[in-house]
Z-matrix of the N, CA and C atoms (Angstrom, degrees):
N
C 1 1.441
C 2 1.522 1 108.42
N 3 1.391 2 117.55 1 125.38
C 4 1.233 3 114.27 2 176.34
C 5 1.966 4 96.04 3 -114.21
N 6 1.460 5 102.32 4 156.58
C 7 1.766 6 117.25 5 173.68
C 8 1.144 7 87.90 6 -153.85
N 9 1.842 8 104.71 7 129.00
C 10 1.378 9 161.46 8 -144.76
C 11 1.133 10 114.75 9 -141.14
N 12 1.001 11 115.86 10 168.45
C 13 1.493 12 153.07 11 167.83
C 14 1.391 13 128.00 12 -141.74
N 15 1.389 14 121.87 13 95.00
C 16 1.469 15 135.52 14 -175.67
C 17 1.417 16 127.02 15 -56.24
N 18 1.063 17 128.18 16 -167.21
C 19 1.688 18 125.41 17 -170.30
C 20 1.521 19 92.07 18 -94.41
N 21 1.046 20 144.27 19 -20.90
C 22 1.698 21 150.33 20 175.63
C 23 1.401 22 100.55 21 -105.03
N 24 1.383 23 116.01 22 21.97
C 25 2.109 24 102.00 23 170.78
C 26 1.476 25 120.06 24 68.63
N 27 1.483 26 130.24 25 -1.85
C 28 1.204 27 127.97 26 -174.44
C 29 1.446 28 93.00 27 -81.18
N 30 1.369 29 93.47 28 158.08
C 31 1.860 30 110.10 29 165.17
C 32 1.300 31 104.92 30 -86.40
N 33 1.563 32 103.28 31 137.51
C 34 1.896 33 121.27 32 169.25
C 35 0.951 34 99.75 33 -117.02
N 36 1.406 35 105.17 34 122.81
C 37 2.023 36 97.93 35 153.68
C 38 1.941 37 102.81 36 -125.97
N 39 1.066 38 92.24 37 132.14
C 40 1.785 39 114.29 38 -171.34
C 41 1.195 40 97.39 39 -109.07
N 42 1.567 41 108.75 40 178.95
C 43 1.643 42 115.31 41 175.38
C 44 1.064 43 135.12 42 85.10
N 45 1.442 44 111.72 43 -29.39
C 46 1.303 45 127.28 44 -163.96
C 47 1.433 46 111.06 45 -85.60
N 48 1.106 47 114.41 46 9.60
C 49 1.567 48 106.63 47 -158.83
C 50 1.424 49 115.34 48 -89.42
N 51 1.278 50 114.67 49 23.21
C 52 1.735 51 111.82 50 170.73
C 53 1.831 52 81.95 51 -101.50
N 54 0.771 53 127.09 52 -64.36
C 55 1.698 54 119.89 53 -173.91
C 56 1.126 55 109.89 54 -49.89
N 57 1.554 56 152.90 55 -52.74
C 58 1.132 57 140.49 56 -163.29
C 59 1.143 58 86.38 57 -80.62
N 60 1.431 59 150.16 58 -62.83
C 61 2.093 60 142.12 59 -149.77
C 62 2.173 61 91.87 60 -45.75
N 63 1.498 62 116.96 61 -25.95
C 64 1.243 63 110.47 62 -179.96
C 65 1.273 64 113.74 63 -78.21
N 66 1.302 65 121.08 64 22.15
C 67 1.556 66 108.60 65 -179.66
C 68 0.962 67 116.99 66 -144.14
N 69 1.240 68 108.35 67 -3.17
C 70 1.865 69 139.84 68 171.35
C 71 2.046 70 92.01 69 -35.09
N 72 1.464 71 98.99 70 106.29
C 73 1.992 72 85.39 71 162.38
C 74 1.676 73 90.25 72 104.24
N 75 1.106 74 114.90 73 -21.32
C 76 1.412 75 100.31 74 -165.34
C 77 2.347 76 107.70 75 -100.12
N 78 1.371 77 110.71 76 166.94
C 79 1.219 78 105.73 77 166.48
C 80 1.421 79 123.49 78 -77.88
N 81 1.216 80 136.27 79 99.65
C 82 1.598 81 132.69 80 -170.60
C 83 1.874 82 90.14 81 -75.65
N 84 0.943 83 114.75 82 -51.32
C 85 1.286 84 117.15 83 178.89
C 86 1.661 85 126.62 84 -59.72
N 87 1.219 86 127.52 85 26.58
C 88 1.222 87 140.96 86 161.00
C 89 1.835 88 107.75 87 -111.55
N 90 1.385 89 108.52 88 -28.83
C 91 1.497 90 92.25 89 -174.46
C 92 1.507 91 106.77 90 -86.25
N 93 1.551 92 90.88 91 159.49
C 94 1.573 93 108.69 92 -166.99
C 95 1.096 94 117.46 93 -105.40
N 96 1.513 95 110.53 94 96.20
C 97 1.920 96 112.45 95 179.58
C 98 1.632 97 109.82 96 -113.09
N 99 1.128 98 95.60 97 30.41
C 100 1.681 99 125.91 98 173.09
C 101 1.953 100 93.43 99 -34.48
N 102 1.317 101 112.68 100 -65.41
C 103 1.847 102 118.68 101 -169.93
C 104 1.534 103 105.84 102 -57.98
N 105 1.514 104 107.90 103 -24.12
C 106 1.685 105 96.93 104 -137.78
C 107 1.805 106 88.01 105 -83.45
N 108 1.705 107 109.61 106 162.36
C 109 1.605 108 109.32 107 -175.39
C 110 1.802 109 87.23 108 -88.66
N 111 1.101 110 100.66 109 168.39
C 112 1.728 111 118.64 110 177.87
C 113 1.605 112 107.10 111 -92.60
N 114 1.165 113 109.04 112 83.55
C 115 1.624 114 98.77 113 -167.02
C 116 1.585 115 109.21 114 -137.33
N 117 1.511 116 139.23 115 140.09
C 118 1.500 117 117.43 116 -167.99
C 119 1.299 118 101.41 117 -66.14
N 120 1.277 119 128.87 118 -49.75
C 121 1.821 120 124.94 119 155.99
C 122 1.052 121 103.87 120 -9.11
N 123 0.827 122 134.06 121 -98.47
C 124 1.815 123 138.88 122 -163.30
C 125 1.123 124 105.19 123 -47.62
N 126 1.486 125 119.29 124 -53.00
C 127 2.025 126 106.29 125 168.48
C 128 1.340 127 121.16 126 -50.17
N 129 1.252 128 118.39 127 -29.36
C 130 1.221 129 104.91 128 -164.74
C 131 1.458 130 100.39 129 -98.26
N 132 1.504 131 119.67 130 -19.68
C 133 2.063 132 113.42 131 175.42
C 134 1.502 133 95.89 132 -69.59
N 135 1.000 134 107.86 133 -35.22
C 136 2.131 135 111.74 134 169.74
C 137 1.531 136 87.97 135 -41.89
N 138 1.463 137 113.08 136 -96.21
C 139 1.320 138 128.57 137 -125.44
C 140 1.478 139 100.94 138 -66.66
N 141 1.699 140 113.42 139 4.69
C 142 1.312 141 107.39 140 -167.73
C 143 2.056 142 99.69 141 -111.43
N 144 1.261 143 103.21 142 -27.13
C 145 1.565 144 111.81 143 173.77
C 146 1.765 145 92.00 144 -63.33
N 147 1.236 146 111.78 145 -64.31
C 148 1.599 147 111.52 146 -164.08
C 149 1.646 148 99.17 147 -43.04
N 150 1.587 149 113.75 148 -48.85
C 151 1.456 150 107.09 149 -160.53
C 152 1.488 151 113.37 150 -69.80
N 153 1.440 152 118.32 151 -6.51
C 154 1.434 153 122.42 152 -165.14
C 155 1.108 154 96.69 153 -96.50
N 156 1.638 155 128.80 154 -65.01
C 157 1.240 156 143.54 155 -162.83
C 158 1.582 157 99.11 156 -58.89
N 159 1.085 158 117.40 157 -62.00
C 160 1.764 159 124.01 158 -150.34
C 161 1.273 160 132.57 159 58.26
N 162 1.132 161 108.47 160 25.34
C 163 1.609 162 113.06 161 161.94
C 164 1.610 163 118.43 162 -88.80
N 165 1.418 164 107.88 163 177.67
C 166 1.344 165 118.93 164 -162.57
C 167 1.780 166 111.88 165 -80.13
N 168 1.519 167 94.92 166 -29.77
C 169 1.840 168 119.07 167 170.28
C 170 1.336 169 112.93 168 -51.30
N 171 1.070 170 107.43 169 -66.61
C 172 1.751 171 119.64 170 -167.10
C 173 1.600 172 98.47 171 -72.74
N 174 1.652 173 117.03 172 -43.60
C 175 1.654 174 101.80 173 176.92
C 176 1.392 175 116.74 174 -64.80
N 177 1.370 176 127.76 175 -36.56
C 178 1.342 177 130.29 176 -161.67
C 179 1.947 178 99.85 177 -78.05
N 180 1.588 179 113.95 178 -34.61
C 181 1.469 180 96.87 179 171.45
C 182 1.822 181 109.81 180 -84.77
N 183 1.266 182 124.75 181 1.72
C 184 1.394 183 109.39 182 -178.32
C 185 1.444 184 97.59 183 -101.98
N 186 1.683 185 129.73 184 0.99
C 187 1.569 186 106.37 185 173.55
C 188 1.811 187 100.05 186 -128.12
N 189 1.423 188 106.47 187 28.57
C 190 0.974 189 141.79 188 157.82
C 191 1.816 190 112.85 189 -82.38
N 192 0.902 191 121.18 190 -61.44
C 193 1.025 192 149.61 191 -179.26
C 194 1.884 193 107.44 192 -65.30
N 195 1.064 194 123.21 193 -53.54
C 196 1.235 195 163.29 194 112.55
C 197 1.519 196 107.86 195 13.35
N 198 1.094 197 120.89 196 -80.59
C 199 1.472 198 119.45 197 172.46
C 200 2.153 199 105.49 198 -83.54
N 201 1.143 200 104.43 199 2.43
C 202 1.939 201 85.60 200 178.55
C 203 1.567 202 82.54 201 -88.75
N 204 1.472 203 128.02 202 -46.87
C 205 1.421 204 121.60 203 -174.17
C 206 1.136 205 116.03 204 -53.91
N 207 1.498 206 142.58 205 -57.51
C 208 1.531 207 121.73 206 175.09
C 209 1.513 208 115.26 207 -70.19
N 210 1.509 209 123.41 208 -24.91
C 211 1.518 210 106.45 209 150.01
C 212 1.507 211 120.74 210 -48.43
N 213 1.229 212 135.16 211 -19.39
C 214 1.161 213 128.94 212 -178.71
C 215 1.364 214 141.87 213 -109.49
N 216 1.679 215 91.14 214 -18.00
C 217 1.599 216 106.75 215 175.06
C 218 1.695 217 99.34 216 -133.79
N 219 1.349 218 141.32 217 20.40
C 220 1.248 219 129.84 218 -169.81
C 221 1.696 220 105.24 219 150.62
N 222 1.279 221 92.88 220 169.20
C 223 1.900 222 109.60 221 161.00
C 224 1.085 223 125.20 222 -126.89
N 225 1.056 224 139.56 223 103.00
C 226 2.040 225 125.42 224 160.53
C 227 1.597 226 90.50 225 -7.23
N 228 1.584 227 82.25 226 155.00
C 229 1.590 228 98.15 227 135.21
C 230 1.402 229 136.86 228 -159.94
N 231 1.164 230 127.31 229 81.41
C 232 1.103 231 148.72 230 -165.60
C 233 1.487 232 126.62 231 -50.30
C-alpha cells in the first residue's frame, strides 16, 4: 500500500487492492473504529494485519479505516 500526494494535493492510497476486492458487497459503515487515532501508521498496521490474516474482519476495519482517512486528510480521485 502506498499513500500519496498527487500533482493537485489530494491523498492516493494504491496497492491495496487485494484487501479492499474483500469487502466488495459488504457494509464498511457498520464497523466500529470509533477508538482507533486517524493516522497513516495505523493505516498501514491495518493494511498490514488485513494483508496477513485475509479475512473479511481485518479487511472491512482496514478499508474502514481507509475511507475516515481520506475523509480527513484528502480524497482519491479516480
Amino acid at each position: 500500500m502506498k499513500i500519496y500526494k498527487d500533482e493537485k494535493g489530494l491523498i492516493e492510497i494504491t496497492g491495496d487492492e487485494t484487501v479492499v476486492v474483500r469487502t466488495e458487497g459488504k457494509d464498511v459503515s457498520s464497523v466500529d473504529i470509533s477508538n482507533v487515532r486517524i493516522t497513516a501508521d495505523n493505516l498501514a498496521d491495518f493494511y498490514n494485519v488485513a494483508a496477513q490474516r485475509k479475512d473479511e474482519e481485518s479487511a472491512l476495519k482496514c478499508v474502514a479505516l481507509k475511507q475516515k482517512y481520506l475523509e480527513t486528510f484528502g480524497t482519491n480521485v479516480e
